[in-house]
Z-matrix of the N, CA and C atoms (Angstrom, degrees):
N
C 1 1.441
C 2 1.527 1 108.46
N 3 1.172 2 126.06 1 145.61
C 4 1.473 3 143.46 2 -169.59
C 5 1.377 4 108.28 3 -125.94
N 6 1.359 5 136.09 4 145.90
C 7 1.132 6 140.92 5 157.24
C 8 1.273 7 133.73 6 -126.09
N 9 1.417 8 153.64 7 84.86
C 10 0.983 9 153.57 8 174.56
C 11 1.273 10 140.31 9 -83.22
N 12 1.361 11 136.87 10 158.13
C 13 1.342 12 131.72 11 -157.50
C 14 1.892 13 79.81 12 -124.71
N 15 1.203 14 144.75 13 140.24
C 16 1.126 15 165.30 14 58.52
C 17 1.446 16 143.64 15 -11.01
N 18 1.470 17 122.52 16 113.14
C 19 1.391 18 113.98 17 -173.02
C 20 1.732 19 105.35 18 -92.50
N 21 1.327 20 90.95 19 164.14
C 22 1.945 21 87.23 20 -166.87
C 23 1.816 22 78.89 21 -150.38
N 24 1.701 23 106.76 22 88.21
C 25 1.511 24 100.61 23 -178.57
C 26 1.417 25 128.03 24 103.98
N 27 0.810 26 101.89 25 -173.88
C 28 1.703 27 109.34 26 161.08
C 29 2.051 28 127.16 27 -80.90
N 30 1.486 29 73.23 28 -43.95
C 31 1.578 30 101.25 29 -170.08
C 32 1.453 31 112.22 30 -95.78
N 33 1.063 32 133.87 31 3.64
C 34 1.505 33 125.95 32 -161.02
C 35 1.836 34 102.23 33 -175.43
N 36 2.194 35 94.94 34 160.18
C 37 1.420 36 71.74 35 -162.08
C 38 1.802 37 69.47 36 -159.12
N 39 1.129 38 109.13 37 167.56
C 40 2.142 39 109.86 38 -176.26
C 41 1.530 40 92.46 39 -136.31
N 42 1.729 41 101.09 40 130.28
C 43 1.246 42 97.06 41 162.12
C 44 1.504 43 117.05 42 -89.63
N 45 1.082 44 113.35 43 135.41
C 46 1.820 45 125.72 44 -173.05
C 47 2.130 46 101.38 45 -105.94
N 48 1.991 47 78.90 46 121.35
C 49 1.454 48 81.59 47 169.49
C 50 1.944 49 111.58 48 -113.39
N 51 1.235 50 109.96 49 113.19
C 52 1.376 51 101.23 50 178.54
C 53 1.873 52 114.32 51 -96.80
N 54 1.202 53 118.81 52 141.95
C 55 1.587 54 125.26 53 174.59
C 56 1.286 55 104.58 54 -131.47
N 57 1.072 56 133.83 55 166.81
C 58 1.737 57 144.41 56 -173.69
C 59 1.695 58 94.18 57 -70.97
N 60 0.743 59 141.51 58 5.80
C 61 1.138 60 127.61 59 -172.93
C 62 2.192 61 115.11 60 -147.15
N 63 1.210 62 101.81 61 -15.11
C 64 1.166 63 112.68 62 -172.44
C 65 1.564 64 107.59 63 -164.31
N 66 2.075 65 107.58 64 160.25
C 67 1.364 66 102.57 65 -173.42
C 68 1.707 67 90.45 66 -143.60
N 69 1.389 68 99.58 67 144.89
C 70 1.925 69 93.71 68 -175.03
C 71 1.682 70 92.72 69 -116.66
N 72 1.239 71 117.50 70 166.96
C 73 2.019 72 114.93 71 167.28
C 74 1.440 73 82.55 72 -155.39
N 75 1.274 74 105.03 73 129.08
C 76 1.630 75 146.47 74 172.88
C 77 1.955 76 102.07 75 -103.50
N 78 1.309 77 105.37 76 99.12
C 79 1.560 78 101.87 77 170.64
C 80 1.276 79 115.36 78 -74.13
N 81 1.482 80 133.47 79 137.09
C 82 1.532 81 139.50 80 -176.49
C 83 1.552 82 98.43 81 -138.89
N 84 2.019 83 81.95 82 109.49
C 85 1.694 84 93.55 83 164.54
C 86 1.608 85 139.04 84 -63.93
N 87 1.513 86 115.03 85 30.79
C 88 1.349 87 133.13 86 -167.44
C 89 1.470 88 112.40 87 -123.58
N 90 1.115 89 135.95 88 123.61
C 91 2.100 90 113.95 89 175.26
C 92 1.197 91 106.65 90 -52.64
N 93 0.743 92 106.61 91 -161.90
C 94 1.608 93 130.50 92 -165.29
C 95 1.545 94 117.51 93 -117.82
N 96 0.923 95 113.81 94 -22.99
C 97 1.595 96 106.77 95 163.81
C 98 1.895 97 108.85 96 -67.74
N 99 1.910 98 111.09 97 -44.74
C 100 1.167 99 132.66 98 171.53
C 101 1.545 100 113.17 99 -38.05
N 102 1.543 101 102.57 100 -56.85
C 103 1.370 102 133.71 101 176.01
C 104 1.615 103 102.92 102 -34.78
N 105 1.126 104 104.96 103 -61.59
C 106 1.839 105 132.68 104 -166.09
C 107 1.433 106 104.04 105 -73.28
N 108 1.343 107 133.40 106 -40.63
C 109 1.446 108 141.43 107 -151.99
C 110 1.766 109 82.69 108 -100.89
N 111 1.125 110 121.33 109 -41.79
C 112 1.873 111 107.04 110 174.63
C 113 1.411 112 132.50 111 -51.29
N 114 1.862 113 85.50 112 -48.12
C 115 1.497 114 96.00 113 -179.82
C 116 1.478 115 108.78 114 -82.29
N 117 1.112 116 129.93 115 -12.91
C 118 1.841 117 137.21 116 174.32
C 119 1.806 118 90.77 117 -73.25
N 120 1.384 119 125.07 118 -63.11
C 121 1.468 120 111.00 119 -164.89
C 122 1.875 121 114.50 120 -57.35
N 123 1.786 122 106.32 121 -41.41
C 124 0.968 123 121.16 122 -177.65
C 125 2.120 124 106.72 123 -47.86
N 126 1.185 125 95.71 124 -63.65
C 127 1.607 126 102.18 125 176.29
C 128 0.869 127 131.05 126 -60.67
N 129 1.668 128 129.46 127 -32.67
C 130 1.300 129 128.65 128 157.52
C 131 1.230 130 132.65 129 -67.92
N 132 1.347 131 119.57 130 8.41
C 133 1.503 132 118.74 131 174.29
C 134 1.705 133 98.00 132 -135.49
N 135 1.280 134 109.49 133 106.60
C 136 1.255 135 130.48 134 -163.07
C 137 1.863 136 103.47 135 -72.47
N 138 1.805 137 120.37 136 -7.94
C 139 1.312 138 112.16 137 -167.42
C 140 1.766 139 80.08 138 -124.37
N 141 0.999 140 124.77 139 20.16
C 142 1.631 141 120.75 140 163.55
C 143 1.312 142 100.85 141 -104.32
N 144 1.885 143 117.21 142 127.12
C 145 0.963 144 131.14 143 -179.91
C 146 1.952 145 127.67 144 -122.93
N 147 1.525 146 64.74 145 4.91
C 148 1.806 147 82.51 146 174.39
C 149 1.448 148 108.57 147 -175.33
N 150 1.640 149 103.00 148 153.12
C 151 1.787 150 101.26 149 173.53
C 152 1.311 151 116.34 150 -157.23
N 153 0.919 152 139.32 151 162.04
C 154 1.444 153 139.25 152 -179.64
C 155 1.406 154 108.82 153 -121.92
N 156 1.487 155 112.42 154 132.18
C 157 1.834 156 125.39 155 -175.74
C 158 1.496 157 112.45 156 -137.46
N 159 1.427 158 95.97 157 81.84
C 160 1.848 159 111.72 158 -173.69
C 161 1.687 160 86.33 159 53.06
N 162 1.514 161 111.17 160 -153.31
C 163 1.824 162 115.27 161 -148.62
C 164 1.304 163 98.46 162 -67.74
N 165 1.758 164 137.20 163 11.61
C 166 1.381 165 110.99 164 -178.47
C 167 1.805 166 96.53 165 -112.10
N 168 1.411 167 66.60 166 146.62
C 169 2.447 168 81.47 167 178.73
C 170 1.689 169 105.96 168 -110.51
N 171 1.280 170 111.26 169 112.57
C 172 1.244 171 99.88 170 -175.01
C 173 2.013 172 102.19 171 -117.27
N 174 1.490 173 115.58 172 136.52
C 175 1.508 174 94.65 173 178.48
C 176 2.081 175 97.46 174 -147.55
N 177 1.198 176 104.98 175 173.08
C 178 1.493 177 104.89 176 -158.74
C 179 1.469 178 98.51 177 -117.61
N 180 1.423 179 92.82 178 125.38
C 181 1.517 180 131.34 179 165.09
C 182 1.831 181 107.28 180 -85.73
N 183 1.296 182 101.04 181 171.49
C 184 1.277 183 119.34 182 175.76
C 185 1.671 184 120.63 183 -84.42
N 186 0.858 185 110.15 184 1.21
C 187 1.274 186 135.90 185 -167.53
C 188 1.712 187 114.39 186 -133.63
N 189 1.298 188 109.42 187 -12.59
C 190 1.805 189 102.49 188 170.24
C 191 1.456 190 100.90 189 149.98
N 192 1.478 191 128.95 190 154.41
C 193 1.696 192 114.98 191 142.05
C 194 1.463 193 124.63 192 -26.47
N 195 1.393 194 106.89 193 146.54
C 196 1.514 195 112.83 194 171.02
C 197 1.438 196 106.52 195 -129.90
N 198 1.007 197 114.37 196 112.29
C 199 1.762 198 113.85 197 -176.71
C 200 1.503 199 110.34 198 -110.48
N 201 1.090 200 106.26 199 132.90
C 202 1.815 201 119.67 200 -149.63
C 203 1.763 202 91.22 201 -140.73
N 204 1.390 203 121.94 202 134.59
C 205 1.304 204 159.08 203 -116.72
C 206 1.816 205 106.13 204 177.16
N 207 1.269 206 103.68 205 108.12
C 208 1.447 207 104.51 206 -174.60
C 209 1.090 208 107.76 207 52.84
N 210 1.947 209 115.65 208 -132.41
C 211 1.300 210 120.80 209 155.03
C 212 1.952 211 134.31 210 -81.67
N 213 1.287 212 78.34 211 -10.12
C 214 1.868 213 70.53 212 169.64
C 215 1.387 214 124.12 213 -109.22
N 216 1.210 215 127.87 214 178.64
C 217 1.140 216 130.06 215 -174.89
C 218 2.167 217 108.21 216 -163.76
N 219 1.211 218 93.37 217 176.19
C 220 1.473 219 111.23 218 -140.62
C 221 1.733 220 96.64 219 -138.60
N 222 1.289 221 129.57 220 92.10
C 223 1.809 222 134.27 221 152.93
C 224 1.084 223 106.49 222 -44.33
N 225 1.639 224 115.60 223 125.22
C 226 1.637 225 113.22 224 151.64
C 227 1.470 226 105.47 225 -115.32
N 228 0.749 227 102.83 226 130.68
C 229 2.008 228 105.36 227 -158.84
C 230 2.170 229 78.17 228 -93.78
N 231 1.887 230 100.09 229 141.50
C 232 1.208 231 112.75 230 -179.60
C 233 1.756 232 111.77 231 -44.56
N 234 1.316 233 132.34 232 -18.20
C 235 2.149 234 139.10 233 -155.16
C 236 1.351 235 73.80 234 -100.77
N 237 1.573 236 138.87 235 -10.10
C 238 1.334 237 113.54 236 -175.89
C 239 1.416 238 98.36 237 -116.97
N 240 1.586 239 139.79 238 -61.08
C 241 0.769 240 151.55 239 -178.03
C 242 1.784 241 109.21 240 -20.75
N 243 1.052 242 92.91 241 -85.91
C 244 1.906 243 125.78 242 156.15
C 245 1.828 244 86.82 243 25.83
N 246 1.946 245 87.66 244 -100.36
C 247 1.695 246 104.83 245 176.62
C 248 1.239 247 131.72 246 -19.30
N 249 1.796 248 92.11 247 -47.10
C 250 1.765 249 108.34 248 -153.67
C 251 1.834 250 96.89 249 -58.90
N 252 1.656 251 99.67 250 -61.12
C 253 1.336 252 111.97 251 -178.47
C 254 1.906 253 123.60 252 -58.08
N 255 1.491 254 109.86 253 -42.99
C 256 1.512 255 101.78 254 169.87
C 257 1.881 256 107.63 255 -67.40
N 258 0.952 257 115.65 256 -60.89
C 259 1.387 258 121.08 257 -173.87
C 260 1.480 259 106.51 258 -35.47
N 261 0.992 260 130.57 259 -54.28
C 262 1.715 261 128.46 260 -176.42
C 263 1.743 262 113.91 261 -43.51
């Protein structure tokens, strides 16, 4: 499984999940640098367990961020996360 952050604009950006067999895209009304700077504040403060960044709600599971958008939302399990945030 792969996860990527994609910009779509200025303003907005979809996280894309690809697997050998299937591909999901989660639209996020935030760019992508924004995108990146949430999940960096979220992780670096180990007693923050939730936050809000204009319309996206992102809060931490045991298993990764969950960033939630309207009503849906999108797992980034930490083996994925990791990349997303150093790599930028």
């Amino acid at each position: 499984m792969t996860v990527t952050i994609e910009p779509v604009g200025d303003s907005a950006c979809t996280l894309n999940e690809r697997t050998v067999s299937s591909s999901a895209v989660f639209p996020i009304p935030i760019s992508k640098p924004a995108l990146i700077e949430a999940l960096r504040t979220l992780l670096n403060d180990p007693d923050l367990r939730q936050a809000s960044f204009g319309a996206v709600f992102i809060d931490r599971l045991r298993d990764g961020p969950r960033v939630h958008v309207g009503s849906g939302n999108f797992l980034i399990k930490y083996h994925d996360v990791i990349p997303l945030v150093l790599g930028a």
